[in-house]
Backbone as JSON, one array per atom type, in Angstrom:
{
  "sequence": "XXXXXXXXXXXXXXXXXXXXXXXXXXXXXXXXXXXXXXXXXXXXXXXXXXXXXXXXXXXXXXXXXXXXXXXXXXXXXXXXXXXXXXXXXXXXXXXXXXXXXXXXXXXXXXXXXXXXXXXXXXXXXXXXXXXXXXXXXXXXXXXXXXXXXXXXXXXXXXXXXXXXXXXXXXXXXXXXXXXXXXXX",
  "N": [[-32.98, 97.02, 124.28], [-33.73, 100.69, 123.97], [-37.7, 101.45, 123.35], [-37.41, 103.67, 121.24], [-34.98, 103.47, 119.96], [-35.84, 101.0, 119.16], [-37.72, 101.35, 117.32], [-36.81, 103.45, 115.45], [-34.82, 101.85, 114.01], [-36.32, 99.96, 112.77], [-37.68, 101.35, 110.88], [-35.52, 102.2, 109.27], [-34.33, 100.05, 108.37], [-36.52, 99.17, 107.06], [-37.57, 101.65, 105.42], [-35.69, 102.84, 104.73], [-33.26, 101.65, 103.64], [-31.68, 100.48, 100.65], [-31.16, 97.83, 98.54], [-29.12, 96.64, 95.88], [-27.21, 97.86, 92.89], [-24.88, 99.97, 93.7], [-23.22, 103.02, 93.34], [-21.14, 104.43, 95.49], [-20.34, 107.64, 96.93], [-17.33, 107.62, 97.04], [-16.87, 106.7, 94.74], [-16.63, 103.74, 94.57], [-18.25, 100.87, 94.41], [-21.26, 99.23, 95.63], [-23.37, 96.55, 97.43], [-25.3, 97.81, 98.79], [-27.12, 100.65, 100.17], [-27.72, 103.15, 101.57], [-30.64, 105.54, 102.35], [-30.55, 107.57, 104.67], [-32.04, 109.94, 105.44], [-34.63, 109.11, 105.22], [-35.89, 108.21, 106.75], [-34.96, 110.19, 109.34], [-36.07, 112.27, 108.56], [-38.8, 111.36, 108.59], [-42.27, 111.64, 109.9], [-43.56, 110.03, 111.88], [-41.16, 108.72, 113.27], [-39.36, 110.92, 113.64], [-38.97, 112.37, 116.39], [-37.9, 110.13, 117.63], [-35.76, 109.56, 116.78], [-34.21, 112.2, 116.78], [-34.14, 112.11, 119.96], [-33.06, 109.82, 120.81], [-30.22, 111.33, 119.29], [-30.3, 113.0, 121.26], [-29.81, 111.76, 123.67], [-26.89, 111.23, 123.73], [-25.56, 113.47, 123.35], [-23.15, 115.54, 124.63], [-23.8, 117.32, 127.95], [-22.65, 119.82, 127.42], [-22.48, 120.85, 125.58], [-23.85, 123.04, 123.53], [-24.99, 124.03, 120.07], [-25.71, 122.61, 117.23], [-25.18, 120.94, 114.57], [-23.63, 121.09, 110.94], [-22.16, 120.16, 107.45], [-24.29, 120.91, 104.76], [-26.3, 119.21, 103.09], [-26.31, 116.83, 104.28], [-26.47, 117.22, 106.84], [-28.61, 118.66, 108.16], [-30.87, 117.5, 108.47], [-30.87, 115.81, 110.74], [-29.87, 117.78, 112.66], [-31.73, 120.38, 113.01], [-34.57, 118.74, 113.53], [-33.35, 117.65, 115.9], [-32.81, 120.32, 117.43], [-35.08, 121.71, 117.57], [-36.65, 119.07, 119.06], [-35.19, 119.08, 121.21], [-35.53, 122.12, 122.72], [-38.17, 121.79, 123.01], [-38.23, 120.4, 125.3], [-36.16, 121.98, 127.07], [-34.35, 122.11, 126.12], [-31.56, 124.01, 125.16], [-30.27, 124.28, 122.03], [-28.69, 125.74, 119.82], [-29.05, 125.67, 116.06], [-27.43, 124.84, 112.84], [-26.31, 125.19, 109.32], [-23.35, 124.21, 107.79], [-22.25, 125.83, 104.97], [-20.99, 124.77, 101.61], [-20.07, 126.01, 99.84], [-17.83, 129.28, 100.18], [-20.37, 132.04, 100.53], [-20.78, 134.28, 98.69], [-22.24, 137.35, 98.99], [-24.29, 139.19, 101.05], [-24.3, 138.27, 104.49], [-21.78, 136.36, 103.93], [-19.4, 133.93, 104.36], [-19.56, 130.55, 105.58], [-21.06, 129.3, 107.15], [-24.02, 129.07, 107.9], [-27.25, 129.95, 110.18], [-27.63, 129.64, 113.31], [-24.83, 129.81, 114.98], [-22.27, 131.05, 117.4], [-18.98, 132.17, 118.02], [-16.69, 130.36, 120.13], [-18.84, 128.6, 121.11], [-20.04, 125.42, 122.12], [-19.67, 122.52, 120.06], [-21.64, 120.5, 118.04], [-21.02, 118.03, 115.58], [-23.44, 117.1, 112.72], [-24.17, 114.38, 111.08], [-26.34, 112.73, 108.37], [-25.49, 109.91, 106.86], [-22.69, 108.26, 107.24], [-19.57, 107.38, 105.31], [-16.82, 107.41, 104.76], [-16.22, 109.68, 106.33], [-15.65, 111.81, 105.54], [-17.16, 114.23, 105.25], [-18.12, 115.06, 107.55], [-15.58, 115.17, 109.48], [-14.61, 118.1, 107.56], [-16.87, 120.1, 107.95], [-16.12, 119.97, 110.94], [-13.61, 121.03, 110.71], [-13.96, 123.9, 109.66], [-16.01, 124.74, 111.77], [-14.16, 124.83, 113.72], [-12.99, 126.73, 112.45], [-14.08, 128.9, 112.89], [-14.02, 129.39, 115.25], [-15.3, 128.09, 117.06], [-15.58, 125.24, 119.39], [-15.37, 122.08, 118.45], [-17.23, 119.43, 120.08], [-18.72, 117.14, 119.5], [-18.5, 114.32, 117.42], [-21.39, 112.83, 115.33], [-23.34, 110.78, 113.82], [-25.94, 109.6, 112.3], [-26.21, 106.85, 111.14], [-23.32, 105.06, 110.96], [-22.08, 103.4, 107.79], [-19.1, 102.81, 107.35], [-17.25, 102.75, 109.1], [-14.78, 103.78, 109.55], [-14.16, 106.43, 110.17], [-14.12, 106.94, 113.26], [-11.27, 106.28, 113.58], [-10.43, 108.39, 111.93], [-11.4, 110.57, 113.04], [-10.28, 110.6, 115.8], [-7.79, 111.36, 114.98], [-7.34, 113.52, 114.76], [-8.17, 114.69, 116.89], [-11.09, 114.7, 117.5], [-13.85, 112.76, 118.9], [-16.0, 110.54, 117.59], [-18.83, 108.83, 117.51], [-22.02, 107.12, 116.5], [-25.7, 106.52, 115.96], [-26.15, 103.81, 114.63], [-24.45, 101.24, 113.52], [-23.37, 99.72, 110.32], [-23.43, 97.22, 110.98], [-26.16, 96.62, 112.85], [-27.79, 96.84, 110.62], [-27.48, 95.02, 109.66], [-25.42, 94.68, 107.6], [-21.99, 93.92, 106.48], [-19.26, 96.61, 107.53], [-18.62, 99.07, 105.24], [-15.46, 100.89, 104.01], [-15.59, 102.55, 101.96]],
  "CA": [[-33.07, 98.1, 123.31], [-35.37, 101.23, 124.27], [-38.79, 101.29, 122.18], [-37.19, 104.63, 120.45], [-34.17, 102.71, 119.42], [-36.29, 100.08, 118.12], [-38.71, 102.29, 115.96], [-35.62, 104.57, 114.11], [-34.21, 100.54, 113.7], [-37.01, 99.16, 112.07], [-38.11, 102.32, 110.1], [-34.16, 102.62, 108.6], [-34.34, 98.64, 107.72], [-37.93, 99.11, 106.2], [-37.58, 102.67, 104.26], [-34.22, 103.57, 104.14], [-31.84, 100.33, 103.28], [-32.2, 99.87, 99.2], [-30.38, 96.64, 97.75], [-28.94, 96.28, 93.97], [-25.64, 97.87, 92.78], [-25.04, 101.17, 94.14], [-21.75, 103.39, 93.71], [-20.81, 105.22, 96.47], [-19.84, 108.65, 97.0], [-15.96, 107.9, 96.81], [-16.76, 105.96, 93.67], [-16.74, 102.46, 94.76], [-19.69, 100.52, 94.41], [-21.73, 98.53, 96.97], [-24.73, 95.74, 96.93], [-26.32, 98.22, 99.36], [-27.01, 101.96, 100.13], [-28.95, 103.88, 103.08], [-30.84, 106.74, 102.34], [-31.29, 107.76, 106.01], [-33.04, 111.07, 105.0], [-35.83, 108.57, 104.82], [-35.89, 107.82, 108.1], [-34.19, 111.05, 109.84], [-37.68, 113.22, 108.58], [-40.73, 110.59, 108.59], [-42.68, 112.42, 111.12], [-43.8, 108.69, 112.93], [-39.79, 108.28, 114.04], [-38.41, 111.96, 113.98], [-38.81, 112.8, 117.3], [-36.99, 109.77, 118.19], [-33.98, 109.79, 116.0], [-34.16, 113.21, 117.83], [-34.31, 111.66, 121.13], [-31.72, 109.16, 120.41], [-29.37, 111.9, 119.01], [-29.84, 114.05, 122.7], [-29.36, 111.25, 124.9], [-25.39, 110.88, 123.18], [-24.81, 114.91, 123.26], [-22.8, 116.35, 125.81], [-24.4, 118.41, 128.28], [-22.29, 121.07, 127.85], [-22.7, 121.0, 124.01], [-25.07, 124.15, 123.09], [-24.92, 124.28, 119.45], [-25.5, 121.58, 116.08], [-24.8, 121.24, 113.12], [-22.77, 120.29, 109.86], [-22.17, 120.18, 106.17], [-25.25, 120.71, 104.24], [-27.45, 118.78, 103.25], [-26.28, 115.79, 105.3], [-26.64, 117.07, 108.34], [-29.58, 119.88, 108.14], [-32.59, 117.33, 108.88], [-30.67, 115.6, 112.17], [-29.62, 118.83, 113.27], [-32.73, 120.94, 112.9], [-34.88, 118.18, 114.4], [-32.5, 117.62, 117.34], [-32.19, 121.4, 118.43], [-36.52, 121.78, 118.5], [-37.2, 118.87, 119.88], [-34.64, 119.72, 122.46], [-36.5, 122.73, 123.21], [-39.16, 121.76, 123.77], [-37.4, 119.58, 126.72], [-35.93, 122.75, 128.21], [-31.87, 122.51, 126.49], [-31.24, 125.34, 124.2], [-29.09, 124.13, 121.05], [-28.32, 126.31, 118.46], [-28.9, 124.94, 115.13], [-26.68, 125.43, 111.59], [-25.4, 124.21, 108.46], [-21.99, 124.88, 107.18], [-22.1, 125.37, 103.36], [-20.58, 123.83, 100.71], [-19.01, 126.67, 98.96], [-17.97, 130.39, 100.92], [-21.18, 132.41, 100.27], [-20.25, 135.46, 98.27], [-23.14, 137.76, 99.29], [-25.05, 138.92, 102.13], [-23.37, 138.49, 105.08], [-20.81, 135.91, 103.53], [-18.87, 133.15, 104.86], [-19.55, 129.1, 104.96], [-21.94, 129.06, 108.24], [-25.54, 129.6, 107.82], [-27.52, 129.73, 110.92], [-27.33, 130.21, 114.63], [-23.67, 129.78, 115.86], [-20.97, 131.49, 118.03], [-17.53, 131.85, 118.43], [-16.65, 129.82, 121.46], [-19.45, 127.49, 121.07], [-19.44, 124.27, 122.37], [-20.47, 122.22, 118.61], [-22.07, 118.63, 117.71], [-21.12, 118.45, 114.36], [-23.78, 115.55, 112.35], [-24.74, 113.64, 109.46], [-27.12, 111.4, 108.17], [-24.93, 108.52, 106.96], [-21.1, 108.49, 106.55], [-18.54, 105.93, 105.01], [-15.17, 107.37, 105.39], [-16.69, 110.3, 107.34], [-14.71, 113.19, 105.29], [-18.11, 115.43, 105.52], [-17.86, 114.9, 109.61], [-14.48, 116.18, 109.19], [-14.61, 119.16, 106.51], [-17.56, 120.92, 108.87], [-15.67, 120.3, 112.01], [-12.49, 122.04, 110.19], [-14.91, 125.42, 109.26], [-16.51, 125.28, 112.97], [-12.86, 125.54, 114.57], [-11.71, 127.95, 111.86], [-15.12, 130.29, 112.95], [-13.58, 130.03, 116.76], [-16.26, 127.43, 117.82], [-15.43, 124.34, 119.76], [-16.04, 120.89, 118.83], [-17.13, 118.65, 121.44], [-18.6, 115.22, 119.03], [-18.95, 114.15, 116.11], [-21.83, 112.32, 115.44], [-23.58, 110.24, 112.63], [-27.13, 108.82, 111.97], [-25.49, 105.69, 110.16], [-22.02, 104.43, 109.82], [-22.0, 102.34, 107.15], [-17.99, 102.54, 106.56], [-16.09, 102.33, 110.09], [-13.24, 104.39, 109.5], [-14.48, 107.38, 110.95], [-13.8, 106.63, 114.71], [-10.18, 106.69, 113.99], [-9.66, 109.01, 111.31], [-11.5, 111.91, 113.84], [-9.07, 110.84, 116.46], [-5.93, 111.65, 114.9], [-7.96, 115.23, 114.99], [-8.56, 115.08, 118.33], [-12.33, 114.38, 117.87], [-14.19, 111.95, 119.36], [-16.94, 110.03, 116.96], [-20.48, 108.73, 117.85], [-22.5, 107.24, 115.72], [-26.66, 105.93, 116.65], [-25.95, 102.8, 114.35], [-23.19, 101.09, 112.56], [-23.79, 98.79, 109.18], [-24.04, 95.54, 111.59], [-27.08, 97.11, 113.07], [-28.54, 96.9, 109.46], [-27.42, 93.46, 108.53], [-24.1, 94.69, 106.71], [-20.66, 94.53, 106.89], [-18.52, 98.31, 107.22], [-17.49, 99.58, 103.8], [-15.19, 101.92, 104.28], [-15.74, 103.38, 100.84]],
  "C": [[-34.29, 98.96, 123.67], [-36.3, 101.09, 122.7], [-38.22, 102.41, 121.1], [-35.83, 103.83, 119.25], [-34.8, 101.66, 118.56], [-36.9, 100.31, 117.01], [-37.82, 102.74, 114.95], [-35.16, 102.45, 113.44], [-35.02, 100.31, 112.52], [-37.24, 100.1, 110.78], [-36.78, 102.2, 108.95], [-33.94, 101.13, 107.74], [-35.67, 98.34, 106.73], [-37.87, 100.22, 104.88], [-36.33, 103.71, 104.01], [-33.24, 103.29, 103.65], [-32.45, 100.12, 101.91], [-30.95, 98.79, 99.25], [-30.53, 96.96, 96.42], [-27.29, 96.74, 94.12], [-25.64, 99.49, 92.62], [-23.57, 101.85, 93.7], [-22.06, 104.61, 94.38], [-20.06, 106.54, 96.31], [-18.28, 108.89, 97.0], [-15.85, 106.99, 95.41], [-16.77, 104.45, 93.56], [-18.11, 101.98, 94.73], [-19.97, 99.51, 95.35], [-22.89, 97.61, 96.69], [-25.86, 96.39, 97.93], [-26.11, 99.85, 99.98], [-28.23, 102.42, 101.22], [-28.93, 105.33, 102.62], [-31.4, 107.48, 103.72], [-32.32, 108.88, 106.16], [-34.89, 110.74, 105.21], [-36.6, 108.78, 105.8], [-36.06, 109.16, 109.09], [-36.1, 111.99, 109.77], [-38.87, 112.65, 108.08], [-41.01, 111.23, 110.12], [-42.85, 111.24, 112.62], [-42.44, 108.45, 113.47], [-38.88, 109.62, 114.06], [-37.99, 112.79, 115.22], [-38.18, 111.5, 118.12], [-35.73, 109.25, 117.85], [-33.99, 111.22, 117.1], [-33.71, 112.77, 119.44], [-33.16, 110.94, 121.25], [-30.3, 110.04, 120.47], [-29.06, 112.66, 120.5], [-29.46, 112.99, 123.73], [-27.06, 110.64, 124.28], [-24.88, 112.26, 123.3], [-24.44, 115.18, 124.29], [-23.56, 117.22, 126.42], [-24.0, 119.67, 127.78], [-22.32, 121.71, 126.07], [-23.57, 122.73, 123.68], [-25.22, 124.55, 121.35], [-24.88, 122.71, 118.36], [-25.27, 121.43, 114.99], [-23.77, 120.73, 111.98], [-23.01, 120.76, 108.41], [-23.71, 119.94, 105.9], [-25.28, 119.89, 103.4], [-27.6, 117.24, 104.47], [-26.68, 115.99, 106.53], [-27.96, 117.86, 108.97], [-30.78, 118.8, 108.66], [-32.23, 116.6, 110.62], [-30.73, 116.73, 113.39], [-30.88, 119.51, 113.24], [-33.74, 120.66, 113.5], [-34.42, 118.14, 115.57], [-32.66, 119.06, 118.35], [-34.14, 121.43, 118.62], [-37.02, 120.61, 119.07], [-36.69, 118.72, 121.04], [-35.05, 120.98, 123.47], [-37.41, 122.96, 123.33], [-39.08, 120.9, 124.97], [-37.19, 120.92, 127.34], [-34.55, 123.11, 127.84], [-32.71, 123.26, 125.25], [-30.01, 124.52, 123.12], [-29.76, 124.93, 119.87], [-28.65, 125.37, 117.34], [-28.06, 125.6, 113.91], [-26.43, 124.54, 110.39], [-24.51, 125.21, 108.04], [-22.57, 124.01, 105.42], [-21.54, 124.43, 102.59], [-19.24, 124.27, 100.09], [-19.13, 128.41, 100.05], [-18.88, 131.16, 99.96], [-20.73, 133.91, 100.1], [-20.74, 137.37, 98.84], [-23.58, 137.82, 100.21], [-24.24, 139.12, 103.3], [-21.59, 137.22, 105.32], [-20.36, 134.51, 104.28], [-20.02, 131.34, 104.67], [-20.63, 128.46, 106.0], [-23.22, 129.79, 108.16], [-26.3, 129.22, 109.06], [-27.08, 130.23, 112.2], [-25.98, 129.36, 115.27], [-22.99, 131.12, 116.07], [-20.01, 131.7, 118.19], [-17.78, 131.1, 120.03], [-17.55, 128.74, 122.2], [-19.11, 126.06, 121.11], [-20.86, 123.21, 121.43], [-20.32, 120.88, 118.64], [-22.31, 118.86, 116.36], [-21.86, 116.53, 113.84], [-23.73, 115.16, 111.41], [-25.45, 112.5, 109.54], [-26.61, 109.88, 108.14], [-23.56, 109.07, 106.79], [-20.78, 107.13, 106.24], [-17.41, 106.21, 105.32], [-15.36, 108.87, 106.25], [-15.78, 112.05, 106.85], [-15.88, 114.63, 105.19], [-18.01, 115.92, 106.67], [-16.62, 116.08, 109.51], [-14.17, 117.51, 108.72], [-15.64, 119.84, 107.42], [-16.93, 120.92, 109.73], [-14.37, 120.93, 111.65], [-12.66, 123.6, 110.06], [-15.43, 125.89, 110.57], [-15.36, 125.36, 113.9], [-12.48, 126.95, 114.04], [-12.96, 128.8, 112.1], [-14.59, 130.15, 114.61], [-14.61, 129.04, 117.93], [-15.3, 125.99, 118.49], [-15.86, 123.1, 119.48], [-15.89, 119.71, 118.95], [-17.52, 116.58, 120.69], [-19.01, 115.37, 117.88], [-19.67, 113.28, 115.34], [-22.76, 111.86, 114.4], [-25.01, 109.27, 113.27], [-26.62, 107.27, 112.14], [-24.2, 105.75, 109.99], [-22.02, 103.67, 109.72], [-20.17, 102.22, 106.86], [-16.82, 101.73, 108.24], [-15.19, 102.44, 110.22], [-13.21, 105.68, 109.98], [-13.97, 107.67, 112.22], [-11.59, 107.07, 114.31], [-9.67, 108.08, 113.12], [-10.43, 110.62, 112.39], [-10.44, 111.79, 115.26], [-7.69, 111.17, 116.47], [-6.13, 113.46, 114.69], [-8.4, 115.67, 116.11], [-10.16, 114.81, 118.4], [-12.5, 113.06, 118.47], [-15.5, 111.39, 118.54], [-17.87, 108.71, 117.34], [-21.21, 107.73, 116.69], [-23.91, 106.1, 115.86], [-26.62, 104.48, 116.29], [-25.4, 102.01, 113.2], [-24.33, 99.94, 111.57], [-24.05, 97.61, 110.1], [-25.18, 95.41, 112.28], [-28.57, 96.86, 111.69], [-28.46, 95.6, 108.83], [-26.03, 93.86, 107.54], [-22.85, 94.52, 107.32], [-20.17, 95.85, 106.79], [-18.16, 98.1, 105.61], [-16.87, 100.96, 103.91], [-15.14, 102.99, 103.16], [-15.83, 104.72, 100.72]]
}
């Protein structure tokens, strides 16, 4: 395991794994919950969750991003401390709701048409955030190349982006943490 891998590890098992009785974002409840946020922007491990996240991106990738708020502190991290390496990624979040005002639409930030997109998130369970951004960055004309996750805690992800043609990533599953998947 590199030392970067081991640091985001320990950090995510120390200040980001709560225990008790949690319910989950599809309503089910759990004896355990990851706030990776915790983790994702402590300054002592953000440049290598960062680091982590670029050695899994396609070269040919140039662009990051995802549903807000999940994905805004991977992504954001990832694209500067990528340049300060030398790669160029775009950064973004796709909204929530189409933005009435301004110059409108569901993509905030620096993307493209024709962009080749790493859509992320902090944690997923059944991975329908993953999904719902990479649906908005086809329908803006962008390309995307992975789909990639902090944390999966659920393990249903992997197939449900392949019957979409994606391909899903993710730095470290619930058995990583001491859990079983919930696909909740």
């Amino acid at each position: 395991m590199s030392d970067a891998r081991s640091r985001v590890l320990d950090h995510l098992v120390e200040h980001s794994v709560r225990r008790g009785e949690f319910v989950l974002k599809s309503g089910r409840t759990s004896n355990w919950f990851i706030d990776s946020k915790q983790t994702i922007c402590a300054p002592e491990v953000m440049v290598d969750v960062a680091t982590l996240l670029l050695e899994k991106i396609p070269t040919n990738a140039n662009a990051i991003g995802g549903l807000t708020m999940g994905a805004d502190g991977a992504s954001f991290i990832t694209a500067g401390v990528a340049a300060t390496r030398g790669r160029m990624l775009r950064a973004f979040s796709v909204r929530k709701e189409v933005k009435d005002h301004g110059a409108g639409g569901r993509i905030a930030g620096s993307l493209f048409e024709g962009d080749h997109v790493v859509i992320t998130e902090d944690t997923v369970s059944r991975g329908t955030s993953l999904l719902e951004a990479a649906r908005v960055v086809r329908d803006y004309g962008a390309d995307v190349v992975l789909l990639i996750a902090v944390v999966d805690r659920g393990g249903t992800v992997e197939e449900m982006a392949a019957k979409e043609g994606l391909r899903f990533d993710a730095l470290f599953r619930a058995a990583d943490l001491g859990f079983s998947f919930e696909g909740g």
